[in-house]
C-alpha positions in Angstrom: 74.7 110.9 287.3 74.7 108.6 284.8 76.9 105.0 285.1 80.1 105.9 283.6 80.7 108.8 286.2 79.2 107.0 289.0 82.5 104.6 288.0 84.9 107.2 288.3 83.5 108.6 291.4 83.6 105.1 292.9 87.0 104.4 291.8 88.5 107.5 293.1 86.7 106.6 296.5 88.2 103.1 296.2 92.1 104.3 295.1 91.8 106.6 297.9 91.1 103.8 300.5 93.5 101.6 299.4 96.1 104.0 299.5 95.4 105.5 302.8 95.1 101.6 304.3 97.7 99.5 302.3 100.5 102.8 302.2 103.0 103.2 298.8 103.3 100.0 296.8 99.6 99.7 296.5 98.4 103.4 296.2 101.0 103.0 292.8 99.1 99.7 291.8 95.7 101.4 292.9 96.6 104.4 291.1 97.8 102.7 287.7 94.3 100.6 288.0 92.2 103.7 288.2 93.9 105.1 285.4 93.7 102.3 282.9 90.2 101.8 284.0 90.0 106.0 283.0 91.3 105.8 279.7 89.3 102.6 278.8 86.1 104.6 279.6 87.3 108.3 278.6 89.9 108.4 275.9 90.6 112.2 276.0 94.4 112.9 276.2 94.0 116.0 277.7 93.3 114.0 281.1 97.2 113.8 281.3 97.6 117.6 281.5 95.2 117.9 284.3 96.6 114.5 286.1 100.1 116.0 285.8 98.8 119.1 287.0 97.5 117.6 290.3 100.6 114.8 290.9 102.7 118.8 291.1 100.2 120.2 292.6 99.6 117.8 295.4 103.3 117.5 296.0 103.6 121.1 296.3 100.6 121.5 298.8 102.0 118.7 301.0 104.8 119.2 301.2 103.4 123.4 302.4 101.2 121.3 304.6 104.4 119.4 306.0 106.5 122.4 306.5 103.9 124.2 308.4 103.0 121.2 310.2 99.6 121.2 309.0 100.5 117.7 308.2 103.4 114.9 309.7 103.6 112.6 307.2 106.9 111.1 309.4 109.2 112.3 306.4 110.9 114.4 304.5 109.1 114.6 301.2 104.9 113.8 301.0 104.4 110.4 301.1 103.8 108.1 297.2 100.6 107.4 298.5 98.9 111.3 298.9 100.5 111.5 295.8 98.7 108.6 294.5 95.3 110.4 295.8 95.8 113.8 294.2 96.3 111.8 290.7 93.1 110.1 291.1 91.1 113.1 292.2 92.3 114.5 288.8 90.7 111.8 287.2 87.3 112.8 288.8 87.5 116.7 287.6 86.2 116.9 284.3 83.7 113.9 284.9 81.6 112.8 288.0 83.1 116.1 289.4 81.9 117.7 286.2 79.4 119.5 287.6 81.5 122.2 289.6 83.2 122.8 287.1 83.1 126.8 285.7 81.2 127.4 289.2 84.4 128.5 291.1 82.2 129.5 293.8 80.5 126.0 294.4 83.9 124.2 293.6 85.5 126.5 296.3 82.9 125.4 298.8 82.7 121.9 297.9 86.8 121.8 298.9 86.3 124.3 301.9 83.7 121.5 303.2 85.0 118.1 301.7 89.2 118.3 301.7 88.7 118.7 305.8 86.8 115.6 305.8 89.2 113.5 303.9 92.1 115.1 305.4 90.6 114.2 308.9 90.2 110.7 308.1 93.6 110.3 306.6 94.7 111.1 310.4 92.4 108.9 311.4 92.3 105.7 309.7 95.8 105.9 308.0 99.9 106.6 308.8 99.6 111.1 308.9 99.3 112.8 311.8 98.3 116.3 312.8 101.2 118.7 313.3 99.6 121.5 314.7 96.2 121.3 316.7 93.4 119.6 315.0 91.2 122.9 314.4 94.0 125.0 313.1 95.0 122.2 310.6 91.4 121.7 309.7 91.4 125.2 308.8 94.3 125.5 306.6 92.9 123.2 304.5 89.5 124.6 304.5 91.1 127.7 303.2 93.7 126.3 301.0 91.5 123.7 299.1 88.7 126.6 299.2 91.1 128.5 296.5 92.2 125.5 295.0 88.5 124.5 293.9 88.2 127.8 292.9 91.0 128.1 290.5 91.1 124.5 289.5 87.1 125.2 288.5 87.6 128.5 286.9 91.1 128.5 285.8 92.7 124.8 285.2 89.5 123.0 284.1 88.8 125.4 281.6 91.9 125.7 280.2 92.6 122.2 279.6 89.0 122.1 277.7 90.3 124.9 275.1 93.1 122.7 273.7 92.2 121.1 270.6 90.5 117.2 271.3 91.1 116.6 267.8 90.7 113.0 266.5 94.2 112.1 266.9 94.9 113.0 270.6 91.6 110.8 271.4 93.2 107.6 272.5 91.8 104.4 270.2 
């Protein structure tokens, strides 16, 4: 892994932790950070698509994960700050992340075996709760961020790399 995606990785790892610990207002500041920091090193515009892609995404799978109380966020609506996480994981796809990418196997059990593990310590170090017992929501997003690495490896990914990185969509 060479320096520039050992970065990335790192500053997803660090948004994620200071929006878990320090809640809304700083997940936004940690998340604007992380992308400026992205674009400085990356300048490819089609980042947006995929970072888009995730902020809808991630509201649409916690707020599932709310409704079936895989999740208690304490609201109505998924918290700004798993919002904030789901935008920085985009940054990570197409770079220190790279590597799963068109393997939808391997990306499906990379998110069958990591998601839990950040999910678990989102419960334990920050404001969610469990909903449901803690096995049955550990499962549900096994399964559910199983098929997202999948499609997001196979699918997404790969259809964001078809559009045209011309010159003029590469950031200056």
């Amino acid at each position: 892994m060479n320096q520039k995606k050992l970065v990335n990785f790192s500053l997803f790892i660090a948004g994620w932790w200071v929006a878990l610990l320090y809640g809304n207002a700083l997940a936004l500041i940690a998340l604007f950070v992380v992308l400026m920091l992205h674009f400085v090193m990356w300048r490819d515009m089609r980042d947006i698509f995929l970072i888009l892609g995730f902020i809808f995404c991630g509201f649409g799978v916690e707020w599932a994960f709310m409704a079936n109380g895989v999740q208690d966020y304490r609201s109505n609506l998924p918290p700004a700050w798993a919002i904030c996480i789901w935008a920085m994981l985009a940054t990570t796809v197409r770079y220190s992340l790279g590597f799963l990418m068109r393997r939808p196997l391997h990306a499906a059990l990379t998110g069958v075996i990591a998601a839990p593990l950040f999910y678990f310590n989102s419960v334990h170090f920050g404001p969610a709760g469990w909903g449901r017992p803690v096995w049955q929501c550990l499962l549900a997003i096994a399964l559910v961020w199983g098929l997202l690495g999948a499609i997001i490896s196979g699918v997404l990914v790969p259809l964001v790399e078809q559009t045209d990185s011309s010159p003029e969509q590469q950031v200056q």
